[in-house]
C-alpha positions in Angstrom: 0.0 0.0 0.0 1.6 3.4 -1.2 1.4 5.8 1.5 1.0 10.0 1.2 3.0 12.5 0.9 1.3 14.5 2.8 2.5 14.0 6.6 -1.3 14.3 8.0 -2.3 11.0 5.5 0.5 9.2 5.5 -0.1 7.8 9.1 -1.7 4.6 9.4 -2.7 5.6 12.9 -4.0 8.9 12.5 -8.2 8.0 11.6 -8.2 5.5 14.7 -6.6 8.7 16.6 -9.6 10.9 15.3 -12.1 8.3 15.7 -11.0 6.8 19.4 -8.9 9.4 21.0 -11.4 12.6 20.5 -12.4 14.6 24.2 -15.1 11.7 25.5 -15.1 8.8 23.5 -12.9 6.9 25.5 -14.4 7.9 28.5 -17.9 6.7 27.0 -16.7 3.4 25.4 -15.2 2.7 28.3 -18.4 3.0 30.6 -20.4 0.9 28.4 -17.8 -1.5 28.3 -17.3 -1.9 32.1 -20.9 -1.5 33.1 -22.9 -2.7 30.2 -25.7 -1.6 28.9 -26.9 2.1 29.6 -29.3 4.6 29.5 -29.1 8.2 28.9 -28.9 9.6 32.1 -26.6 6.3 33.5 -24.1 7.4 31.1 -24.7 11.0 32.1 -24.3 10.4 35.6 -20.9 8.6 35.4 -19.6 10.9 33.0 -20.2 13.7 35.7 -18.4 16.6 33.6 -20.3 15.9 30.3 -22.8 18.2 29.1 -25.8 16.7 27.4 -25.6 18.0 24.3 -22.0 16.6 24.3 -23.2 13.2 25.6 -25.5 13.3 22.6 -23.5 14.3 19.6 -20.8 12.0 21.1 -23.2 9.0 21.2 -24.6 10.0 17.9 -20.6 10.1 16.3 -19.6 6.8 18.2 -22.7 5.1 16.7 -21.8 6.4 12.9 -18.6 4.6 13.5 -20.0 1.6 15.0 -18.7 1.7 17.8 -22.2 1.6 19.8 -25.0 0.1 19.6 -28.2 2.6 20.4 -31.5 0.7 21.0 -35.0 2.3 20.9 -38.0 0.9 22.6 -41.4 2.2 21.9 -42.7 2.8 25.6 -44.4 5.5 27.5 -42.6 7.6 28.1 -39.6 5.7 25.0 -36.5 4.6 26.2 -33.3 4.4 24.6 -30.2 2.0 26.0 -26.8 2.2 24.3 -24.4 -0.5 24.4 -20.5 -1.2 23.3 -20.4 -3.1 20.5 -18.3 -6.3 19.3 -16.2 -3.7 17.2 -16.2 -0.9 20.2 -14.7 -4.1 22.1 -12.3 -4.6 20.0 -10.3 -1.8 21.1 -10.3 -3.2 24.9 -6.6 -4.7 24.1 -5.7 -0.9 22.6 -6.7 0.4 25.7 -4.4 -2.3 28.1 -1.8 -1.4 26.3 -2.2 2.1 26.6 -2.9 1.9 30.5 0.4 -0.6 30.7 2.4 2.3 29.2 1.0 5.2 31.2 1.5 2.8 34.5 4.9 2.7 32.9 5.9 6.3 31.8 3.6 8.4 33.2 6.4 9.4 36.0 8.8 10.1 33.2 6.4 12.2 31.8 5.5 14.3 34.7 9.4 14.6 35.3 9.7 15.6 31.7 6.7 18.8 32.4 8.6 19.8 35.7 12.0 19.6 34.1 10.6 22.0 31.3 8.8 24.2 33.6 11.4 25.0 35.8 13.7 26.1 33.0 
C-alpha cells in the first residue's frame, strides 16, 4: 500500500486517533464497556463533567462509526439503551496497552513537564 506525501495521510494511525482518542469517546466506550448496557442519564451520571448536548453528539458520532449500539424501545414515556459493541470491544486490548504504558511512563512524563517548567 503506497502511502502519502502528505504527513497528516501518510499515518496509518492517524483515523483510529480521530475516531477513538477525541475529548469523551474513550471515557464513553469505556463506561459501556465496564458497566454494560446504559441509558441516557446512566451514562450521564458517570460521566459527571459531560454536558448533554456533548453526551449526545458524542453517542450520535460513536454510533456512525460503529462503535455503539443505540437501542430504541417504543414505551411511555420511550427509552433508549446504548451499548459497546463487538467492534467498540475490540479496542479493549488498545486500551491495556495504553494503561500498561502510562502505568509505565507516566512518572517520566511528569518529570519531563517539571524539568521543562522549571527552566
Amino acid at each position: 500500500m503506497q502511502r502519502s506525501a502528505d504527513p497528516e495521510l501518510a499515518c496509518p494511525v492517524a483515523p483510529v486517533v480521530d475516531i477513538v482518542f477525541s475529548r469523551w469517546t474513550t471515557p464513553i466506550l469505556w463506561a459501556l464497556h465496564e458497566h454494560g448496557r446504559q441509558r441516557f442519564v446512566e451514562l450521564e451520571r458517570r460521566l459527571t463533567s459531560i454536558t448533554p448536548k456533548v453526551l449526545t453528539q458524542r453517542l450520535r458520532q460513536l454510533e456512525r462509526d460503529g462503535l455503539v449500539a443505540r437501542t430504541y424501545y417504543a414505551e411511555v414515556p420511550p427509552r433508549v439503551e446504548y451499548e459497546i459493541t463487538e467492534l467498540g470491544a475490540s479496542l479493549g486490548p488498545l486500551f491495556a496497552h495504553l494503561a500498561t504504558w502510562a502505568d509505565a511512563h507516566l512518572p517520566a512524563v511528569e518529570q519531563a513537564r517539571s524539568a521543562y517548567d522549571t527552566r
